[in-house]
C-alpha positions in Angstrom: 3.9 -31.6 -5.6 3.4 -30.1 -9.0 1.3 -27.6 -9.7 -1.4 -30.3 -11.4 -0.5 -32.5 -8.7 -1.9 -30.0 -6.5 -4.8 -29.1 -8.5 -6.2 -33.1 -9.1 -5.6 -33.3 -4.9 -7.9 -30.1 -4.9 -10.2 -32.0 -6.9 -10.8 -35.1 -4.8 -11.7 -32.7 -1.7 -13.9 -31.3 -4.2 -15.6 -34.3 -5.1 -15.9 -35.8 -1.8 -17.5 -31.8 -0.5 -19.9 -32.2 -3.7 -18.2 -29.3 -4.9 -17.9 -28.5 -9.2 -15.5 -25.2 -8.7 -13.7 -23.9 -6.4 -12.4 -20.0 -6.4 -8.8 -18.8 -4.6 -8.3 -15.4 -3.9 -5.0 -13.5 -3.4 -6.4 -12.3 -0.2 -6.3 -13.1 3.8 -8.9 -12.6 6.7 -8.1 -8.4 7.0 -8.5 -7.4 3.3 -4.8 -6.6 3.9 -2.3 -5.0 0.9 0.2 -7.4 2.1 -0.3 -11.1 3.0 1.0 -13.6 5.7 2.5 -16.6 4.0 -0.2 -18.6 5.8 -3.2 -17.0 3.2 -1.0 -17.1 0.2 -2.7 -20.1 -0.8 -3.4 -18.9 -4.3 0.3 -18.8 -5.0 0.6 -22.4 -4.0 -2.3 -24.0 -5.8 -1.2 -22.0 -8.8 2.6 -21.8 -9.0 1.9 -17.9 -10.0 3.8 -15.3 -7.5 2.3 -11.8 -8.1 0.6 -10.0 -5.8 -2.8 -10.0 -7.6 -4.8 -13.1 -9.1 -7.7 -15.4 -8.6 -7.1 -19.0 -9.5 -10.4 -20.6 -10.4 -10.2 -24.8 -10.4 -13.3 -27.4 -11.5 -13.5 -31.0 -12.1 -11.8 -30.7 -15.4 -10.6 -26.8 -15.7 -8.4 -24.4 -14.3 -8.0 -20.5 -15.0 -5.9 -17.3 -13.1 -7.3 -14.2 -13.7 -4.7 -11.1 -13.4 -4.2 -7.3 -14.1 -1.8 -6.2 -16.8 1.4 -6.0 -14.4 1.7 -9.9 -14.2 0.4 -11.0 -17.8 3.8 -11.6 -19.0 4.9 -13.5 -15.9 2.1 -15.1 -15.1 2.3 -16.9 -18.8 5.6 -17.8 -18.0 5.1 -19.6 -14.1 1.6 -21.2 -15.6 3.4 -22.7 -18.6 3.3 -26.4 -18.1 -0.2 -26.6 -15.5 -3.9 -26.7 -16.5 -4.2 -22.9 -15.8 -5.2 -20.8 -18.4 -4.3 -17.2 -18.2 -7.2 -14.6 -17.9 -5.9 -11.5 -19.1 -8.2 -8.9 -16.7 -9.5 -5.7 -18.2 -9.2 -7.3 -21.8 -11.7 -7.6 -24.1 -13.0 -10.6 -24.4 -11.4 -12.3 -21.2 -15.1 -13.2 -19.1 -15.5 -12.7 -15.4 -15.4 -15.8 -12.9 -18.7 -15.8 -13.1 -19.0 -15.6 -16.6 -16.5 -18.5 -17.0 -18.2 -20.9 -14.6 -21.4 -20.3 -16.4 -20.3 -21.8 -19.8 -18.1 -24.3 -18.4 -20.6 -25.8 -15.3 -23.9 -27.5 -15.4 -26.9 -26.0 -14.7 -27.4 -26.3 -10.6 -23.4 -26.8 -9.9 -21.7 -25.8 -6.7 -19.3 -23.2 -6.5 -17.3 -22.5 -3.5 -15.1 -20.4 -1.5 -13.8 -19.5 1.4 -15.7 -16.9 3.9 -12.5 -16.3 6.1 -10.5 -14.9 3.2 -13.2 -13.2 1.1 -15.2 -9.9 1.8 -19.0 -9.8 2.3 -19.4 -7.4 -0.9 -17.1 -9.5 -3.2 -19.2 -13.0 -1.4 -22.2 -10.9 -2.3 -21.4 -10.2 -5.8 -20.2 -13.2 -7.0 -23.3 -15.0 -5.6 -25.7 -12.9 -7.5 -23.4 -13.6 -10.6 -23.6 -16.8 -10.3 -27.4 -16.9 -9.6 -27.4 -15.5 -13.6 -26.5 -19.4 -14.1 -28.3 -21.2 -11.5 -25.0 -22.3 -9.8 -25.3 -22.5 -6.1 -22.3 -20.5 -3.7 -20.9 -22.7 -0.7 -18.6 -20.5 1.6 -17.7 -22.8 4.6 -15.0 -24.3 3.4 -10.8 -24.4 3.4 -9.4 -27.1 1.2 -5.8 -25.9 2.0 -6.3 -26.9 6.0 -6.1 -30.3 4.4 -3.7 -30.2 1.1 -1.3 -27.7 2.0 0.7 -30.2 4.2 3.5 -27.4 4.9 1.1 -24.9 5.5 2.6 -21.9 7.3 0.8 -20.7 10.7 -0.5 -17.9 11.9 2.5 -15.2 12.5 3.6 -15.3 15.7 5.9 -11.9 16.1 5.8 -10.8 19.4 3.9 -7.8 19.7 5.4 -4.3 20.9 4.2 -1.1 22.5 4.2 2.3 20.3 4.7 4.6 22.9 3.6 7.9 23.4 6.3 9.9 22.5 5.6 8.7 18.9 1.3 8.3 19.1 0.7 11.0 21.0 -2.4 9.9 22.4 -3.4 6.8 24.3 -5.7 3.7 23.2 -8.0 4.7 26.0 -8.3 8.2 24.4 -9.1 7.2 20.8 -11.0 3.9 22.1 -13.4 6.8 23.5 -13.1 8.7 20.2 -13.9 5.7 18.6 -17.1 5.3 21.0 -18.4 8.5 20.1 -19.1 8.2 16.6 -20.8 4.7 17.1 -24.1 5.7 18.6 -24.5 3.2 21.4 -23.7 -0.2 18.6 -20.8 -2.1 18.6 -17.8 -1.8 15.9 -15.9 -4.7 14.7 -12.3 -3.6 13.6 -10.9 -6.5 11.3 -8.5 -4.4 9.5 -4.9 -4.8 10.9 -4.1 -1.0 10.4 -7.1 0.1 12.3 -6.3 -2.5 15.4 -2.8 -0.9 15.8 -3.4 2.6 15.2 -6.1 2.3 17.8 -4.4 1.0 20.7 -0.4 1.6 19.7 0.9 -1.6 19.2 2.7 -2.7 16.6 4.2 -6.3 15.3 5.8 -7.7 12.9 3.3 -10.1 11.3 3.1 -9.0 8.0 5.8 -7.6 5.3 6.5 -4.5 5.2 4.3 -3.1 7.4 4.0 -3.2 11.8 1.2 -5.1 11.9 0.1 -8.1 14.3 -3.0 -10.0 13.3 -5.9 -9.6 15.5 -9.3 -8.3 15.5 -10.8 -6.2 18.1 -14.6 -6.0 19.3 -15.7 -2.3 20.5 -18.7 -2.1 22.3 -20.3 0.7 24.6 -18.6 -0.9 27.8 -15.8 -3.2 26.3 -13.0 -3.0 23.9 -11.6 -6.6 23.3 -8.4 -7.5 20.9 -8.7 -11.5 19.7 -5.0 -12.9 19.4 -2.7 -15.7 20.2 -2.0 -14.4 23.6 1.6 -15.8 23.0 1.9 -12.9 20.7 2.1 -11.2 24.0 4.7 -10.2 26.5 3.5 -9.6 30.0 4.6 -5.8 29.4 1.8 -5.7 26.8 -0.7 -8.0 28.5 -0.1 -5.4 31.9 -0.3 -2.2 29.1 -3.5 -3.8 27.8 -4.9 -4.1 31.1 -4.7 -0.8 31.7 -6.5 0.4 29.2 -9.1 -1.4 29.9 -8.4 -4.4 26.9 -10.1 -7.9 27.1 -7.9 -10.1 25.4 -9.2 -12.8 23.6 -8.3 -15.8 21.4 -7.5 -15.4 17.8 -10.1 -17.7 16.6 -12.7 -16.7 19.1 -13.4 -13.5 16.8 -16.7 -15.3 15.1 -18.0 -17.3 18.8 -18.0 -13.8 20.1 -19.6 -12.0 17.2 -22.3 -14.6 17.1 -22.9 -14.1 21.0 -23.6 -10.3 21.2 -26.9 -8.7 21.2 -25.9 -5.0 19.9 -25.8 -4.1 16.2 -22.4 -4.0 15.3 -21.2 -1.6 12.7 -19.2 -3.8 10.0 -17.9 -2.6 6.5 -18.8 -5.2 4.2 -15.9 -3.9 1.8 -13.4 -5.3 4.2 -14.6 -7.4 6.3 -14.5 -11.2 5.6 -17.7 -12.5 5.4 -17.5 -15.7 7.7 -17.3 -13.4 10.5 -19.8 -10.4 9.2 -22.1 -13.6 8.9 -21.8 -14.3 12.3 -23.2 -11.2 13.6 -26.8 -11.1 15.0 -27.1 -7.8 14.4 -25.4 -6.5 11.4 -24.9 -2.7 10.3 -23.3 -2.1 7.4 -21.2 0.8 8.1 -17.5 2.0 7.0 -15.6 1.8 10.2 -15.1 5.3 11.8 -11.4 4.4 12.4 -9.9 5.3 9.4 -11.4 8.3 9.0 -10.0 9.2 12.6 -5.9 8.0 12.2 -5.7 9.9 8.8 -5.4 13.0 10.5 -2.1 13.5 12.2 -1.6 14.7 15.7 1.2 17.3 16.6 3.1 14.2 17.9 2.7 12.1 14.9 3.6 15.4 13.0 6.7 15.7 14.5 7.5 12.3 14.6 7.0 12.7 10.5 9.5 15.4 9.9 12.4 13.7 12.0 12.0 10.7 9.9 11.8 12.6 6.2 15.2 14.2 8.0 17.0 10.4 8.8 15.4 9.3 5.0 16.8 12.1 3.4 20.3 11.7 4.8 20.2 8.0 3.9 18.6 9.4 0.0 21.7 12.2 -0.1 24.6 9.3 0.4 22.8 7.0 -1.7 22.8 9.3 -4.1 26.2 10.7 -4.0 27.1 6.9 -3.7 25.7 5.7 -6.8 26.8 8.6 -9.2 30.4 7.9 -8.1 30.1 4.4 -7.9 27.7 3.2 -11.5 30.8 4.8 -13.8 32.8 1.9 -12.2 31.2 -1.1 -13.0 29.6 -4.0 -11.3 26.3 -2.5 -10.1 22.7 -3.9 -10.3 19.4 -2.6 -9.8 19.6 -5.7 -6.8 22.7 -4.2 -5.5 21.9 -0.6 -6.0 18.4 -1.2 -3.7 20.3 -2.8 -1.3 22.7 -0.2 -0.8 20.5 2.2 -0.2 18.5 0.0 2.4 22.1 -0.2 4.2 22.1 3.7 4.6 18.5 3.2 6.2 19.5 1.0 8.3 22.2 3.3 9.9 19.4 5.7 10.8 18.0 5.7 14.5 14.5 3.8 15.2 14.8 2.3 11.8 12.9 -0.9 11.4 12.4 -2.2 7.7 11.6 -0.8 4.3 8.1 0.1 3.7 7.9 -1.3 0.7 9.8 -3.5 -1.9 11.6 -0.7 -3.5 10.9 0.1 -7.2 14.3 0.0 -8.6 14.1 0.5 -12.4 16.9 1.6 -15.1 16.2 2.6 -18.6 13.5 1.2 -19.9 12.8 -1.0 -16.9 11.6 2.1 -15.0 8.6 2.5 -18.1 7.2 -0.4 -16.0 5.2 1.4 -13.3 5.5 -1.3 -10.7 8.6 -3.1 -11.6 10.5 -4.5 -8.7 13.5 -6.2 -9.7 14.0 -9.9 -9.2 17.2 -12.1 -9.9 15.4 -13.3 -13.3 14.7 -9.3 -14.5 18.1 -7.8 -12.6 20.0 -5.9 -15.1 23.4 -4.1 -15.2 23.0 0.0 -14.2 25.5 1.6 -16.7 26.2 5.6 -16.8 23.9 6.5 -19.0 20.6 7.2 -19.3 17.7 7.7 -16.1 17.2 5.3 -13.0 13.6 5.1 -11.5 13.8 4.9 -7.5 10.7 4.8 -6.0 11.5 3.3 -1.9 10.8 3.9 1.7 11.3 3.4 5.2 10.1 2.4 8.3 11.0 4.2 11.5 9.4 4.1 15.2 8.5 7.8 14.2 7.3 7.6 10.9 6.9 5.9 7.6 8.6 7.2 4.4 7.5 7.1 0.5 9.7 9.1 -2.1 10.5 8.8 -5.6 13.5 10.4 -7.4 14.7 9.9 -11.0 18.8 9.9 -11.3 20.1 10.9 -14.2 23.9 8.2 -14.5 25.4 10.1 -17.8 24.2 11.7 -21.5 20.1 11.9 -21.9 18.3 12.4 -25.1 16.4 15.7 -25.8 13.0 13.7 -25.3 14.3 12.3 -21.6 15.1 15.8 -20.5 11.1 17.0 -21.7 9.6 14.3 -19.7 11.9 14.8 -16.7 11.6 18.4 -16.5 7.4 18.0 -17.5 7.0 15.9 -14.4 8.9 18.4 -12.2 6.5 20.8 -13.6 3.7 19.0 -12.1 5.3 17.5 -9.2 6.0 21.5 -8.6 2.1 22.5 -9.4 0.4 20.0 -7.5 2.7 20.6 -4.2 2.7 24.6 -4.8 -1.0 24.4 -4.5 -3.6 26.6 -2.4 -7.3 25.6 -2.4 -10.3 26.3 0.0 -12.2 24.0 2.6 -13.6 21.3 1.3 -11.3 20.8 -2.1 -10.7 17.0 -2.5 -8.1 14.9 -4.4 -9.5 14.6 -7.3 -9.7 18.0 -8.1 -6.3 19.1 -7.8 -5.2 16.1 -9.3 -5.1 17.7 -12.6 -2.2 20.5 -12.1 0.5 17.5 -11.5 -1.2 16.5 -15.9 -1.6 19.9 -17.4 1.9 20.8 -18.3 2.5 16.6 -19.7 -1.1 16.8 -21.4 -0.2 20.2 -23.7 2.7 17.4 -24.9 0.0 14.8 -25.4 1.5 12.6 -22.3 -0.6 11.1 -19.7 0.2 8.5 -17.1 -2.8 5.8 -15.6 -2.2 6.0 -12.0 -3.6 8.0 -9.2 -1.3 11.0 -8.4 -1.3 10.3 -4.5 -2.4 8.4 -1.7 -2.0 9.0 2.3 1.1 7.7 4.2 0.9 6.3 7.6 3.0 7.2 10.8 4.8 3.8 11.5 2.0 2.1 9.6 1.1 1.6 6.1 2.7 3.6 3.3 -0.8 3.0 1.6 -3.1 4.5 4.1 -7.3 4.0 4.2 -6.6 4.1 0.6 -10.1 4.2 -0.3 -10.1 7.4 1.1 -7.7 11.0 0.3 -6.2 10.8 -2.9 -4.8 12.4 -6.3 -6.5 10.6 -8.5 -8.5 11.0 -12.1 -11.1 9.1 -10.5 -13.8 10.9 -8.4 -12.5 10.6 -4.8 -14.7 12.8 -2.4 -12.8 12.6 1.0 -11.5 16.2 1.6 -7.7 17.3 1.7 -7.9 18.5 5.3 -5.6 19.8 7.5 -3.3 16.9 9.3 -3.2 14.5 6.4 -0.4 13.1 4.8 -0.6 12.8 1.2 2.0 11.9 -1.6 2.8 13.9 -5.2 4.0 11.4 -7.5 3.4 12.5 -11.5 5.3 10.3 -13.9 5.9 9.7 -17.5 6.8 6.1 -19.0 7.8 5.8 -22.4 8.0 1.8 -22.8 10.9 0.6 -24.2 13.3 3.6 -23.2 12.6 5.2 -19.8 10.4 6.3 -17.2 10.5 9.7 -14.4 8.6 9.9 -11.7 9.7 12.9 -8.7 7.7 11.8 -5.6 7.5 13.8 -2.1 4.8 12.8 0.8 3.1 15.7 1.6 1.3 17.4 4.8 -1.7 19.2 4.5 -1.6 22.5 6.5 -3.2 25.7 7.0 -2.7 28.8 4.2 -4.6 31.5 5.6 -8.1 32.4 5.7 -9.9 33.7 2.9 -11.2 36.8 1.5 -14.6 34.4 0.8 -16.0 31.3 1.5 -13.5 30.1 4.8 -10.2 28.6 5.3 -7.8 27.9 2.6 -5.0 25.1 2.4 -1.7 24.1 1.3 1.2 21.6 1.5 4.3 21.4 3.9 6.9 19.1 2.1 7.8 16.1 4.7 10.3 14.1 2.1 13.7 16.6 2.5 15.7 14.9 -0.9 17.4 16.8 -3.6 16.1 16.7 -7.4 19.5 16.3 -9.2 18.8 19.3 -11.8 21.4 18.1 -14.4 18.2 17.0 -16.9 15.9 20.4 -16.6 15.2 22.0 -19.3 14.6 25.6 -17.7 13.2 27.5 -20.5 10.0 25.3 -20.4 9.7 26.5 -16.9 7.4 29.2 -15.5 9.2 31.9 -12.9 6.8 31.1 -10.1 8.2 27.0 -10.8 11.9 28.1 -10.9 11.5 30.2 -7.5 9.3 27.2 -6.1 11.8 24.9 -6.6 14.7 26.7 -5.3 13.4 27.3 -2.4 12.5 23.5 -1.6 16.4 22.9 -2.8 17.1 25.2 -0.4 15.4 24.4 2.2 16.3 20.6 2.0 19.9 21.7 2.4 19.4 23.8 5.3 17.2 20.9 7.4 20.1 17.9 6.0 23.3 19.8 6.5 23.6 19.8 9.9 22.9 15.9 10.0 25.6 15.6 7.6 29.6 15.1 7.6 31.6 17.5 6.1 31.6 15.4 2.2 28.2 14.9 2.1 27.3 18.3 3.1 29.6 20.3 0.4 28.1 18.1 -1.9 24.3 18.6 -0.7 25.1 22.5 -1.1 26.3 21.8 -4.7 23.9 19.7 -6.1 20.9 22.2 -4.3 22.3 25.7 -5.8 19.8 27.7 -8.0 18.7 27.0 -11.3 
């Protein structure tokens, strides 16, 4: 089917449900970063790939809202359909809402569906709406019906994280969990919450070991809802021992709708067909991800061993593509998957952790870009390469950027490299009392770029997961511009990532993950903090301009240099090691 063959079939369900509009989202059940092919059903109404959109189809209309990454390829993969492109954050471009009021009747139904929307977005739009008298229908799934090929639920077989890597057992934090409910019930419906809390992991969704589930934690129960053939009889017998109900997948809203206590619920990710079901409602973040952002001595551990097997795969890549781009033939495509090939040679290695950002000369101005056959370009030795990658080990999750300079650099790439290693060297040098959050430090990795009159849009930082999510509870510790109150305490991960991006010539971007850990206690007002560097990869100090660079920087970064050859050398051979202890020497 074509795309408008798809969108008139849309419209007959439509007609027959008495339906004028109907609203897909780019999102599944678990408000998840990363989607199972079976909820990706925006992409296939639409024809539009990217990762964020909401395609909005009535009787006789048909729009796509997106953010600025996708407006150029979204125009190009809507060319030819009904869709009209809604350029977000634009002025000018109307909400949904907005749209569906000067498009539909007075009294016109609009309709989505509950599983695969939250209870605040629900919420919202249906107050929108009411602005225009439309009515807001969430009970139904047209793409049950359309989407003939429709994938199913993930079936990955799910497997144990043991506790040589969590460090404490789902009993433990199940009762951890238990104590900060006060007597209610907690319904856990995102995916990284259900496998942090009783160490299992899956491989359901991309990128990330996750197995789709919900779980149901009341005072005397802890219940996980999934296909039991998900299961191996190891984990049914491990789940029975800590006391686990299993359930059925699709049993999640039967059971909600059956239980008496008041359930805590976060209406900001939870979908709302199952939030609805609840007698007894509270609307409460979920005390789990405030509990797995804070690392155990285990997880800790677990951290630096991997940062040690993603640094040796970094070093060869690194050596590898300096000796290798002066000869021809490489790619961005080829150059990311040569580096995932050194990951993969690394013990308890099990996938990237995300798509990796592979971006030379003025492709790596693009914050986001992940190159695609369509986009791949010839890597020449000249000029910066953006590399921003990671990997997944049964220990730990990686995140790291680093900005490789392949041959001459003008005067201006140098400033902007060495003005990002100026913040990258601030922010991670810094020391600050109990109760400092994000947000304010987030401004040492800008003040050396903002004297320049350079300033970059996203958030400096976000937490890292321990064989989980690179982005962790990312509505909570951050480096960000924008007010983010969770405190930087002691246990959380945390990445540095400043960059500049001039379009049209280059970008830099130097990015460690970080640990939080104690400084020393102060002369007033408590405990002060600092950050232990996890990521062990060289900066290749070819570009610096030293003179813009304060003492206290230069002896900072030495010491990291050093220090990064003295954890990687003795993982190393003999070649990679001489050249480790070159490329580290002192500026």
């Amino acid at each position: 089917m074509t795309t408008n063959e798809k969108i008139n079939a849309l419209r007959e369900v439509m007609k027959r449900e008495g339906i004028s509009a109907f609203i897909t989202p780019s999102t599944d059940p678990h408000s998840g970063e990363y989607i199972p092919e079976r909820w990706k059903a925006r992409r296939w109404i639409s024809g539009f790939t990217g990762s964020a959109g909401i395609a909005v189809v009535t009787l006789d209309k048909a729009a796509l809202w997106t953010d600025s990454r996708y407006f150029i390829a979204a125009n190009e993969q809507l060319s030819g359909s009904e869709f009209v492109l809604m350029k977000e954050k634009i002025e000018g471009t109307p909400t949904q809402a907005e749209w569906l009021g000067n498009v539909l009747p007075s009294g016109s139904v609009v309709a989505v569906d509950g599983w695969v929307n939250t209870v605040e977005y629900v919420e919202e739009l249906k107050n929108d709406l009411m602005a225009y008298s439309l009515e807001l229908k969430t009970d139904i799934d047209p793409y049950e019906e359309l989407w003939k090929d429709r994938p199913s639920i993930p079936d990955g077989k799910v497997f144990i994280q043991g506790l040589q890597f969590a460090g404490e057992s789902a009993t433990s934090k199940i009762a951890r969990i238990r104590e900060k409910l006060n007597g209610c019930g907690l319904l856990v419906s995102m995916l990284e919450e259900v496998a942090w809390t009783l160490n299992l992991r899956c491989s359901d969704v991309e990128y990330t070991p996750f197995l789709v589930s919900y779980m149901l934690i009341t005072p005397e129960t802890a219940t996980l809802y999934i296909n039991k053939e998900k299961l191996t009889p190891e984990v049914e017998d491990y789940l029975k021992g800590e006391n686990v109900v299993i359930r059925p997948y699709e049993a999640i809203a039967e059971d909600a709708a059956a239980c008496d206590l008041p359930i805590y619920a976060q209406p900001a990710k939870t979908n709302y067909t199952v939030y609805s079901a609840l007698k007894k409602p509270v609307r409460k973040d979920s005390p789990v991800g405030n509990l797995l952002i804070f690392k155990n001595d285990v997880e800790i551990n677990g951290y630096r061993s991997a940062m040690e097997k993603d640094g040796v795969a970094m070093v060869k890549w690194i050596k590898w593509t300096l000796e290798n781009v002066p000869k021809g033939g490489q790619t961005e495509l080829s150059l990311a998957d040569k580096l995932e090939s050194f990951r993969a040679e690394q013990e308890y290695f099990k996938g990237i952790s995300f798509e990796s950002i592979m971006g030379y000369a003025e492709h790596g101005a693009i914050v986001h870009y992940e190159p695609t056959p369509e986009t791949d370009v010839p890597v020449k030795p000249e000029g910066l390469l953006l590399i921003d990658s990671g990997g997944q080990y049964l220990d730990g999750t990686t995140d790291i950027t680093r900005t490789i300079p392949l041959g001459p650099l003008t005067w201006e790439m140098k400033r902007d490299y060495t003005l990002v290693l100026r913040g990258w060297i601030k922010l991670g040098s810094a020391v600050f009392p109990k109760g400092t959050c994000g947000t304010q430090l987030d401004g040492f990795a800008r003040e050396a770029m903002w004297k320049f009159g350079i300033n970059y849009l996203h958030g400096t930082g976000h937490g890292v997961g321990q064989f989980m999510s690179v982005h962790e509870s990312i509505d909570l510790h951050q480096f960000r511009m924008q007010w983010r109150p969770t405190p930087l305490l002691p246990g959380m991960t945390i990445t540095d990532e400043p960059g500049i991006y001039i379009e049209g010539s280059h970008g830099v971007r130097h990015e460690n993950t970080m640990l939080v850990v104690e400084a020393m206690e102060g002369i007033t007002f408590g405990p002060y903090y600092k950050f232990e560097q996890l990521t062990l990869c060289p900066i290749l100090t070819s570009p610096i301009l030293v003179d813009m660079m304060e003492k206290e920087e230069i002896e900072w970064f030495n010491n990291y240099q050093q220090e990064v050859y003295n954890r990687l050398a003795p993982r190393l051979d003999e070649e990679h090691r001489e050249w480790l202890k070159e490329v580290t020497k002192p500026i």
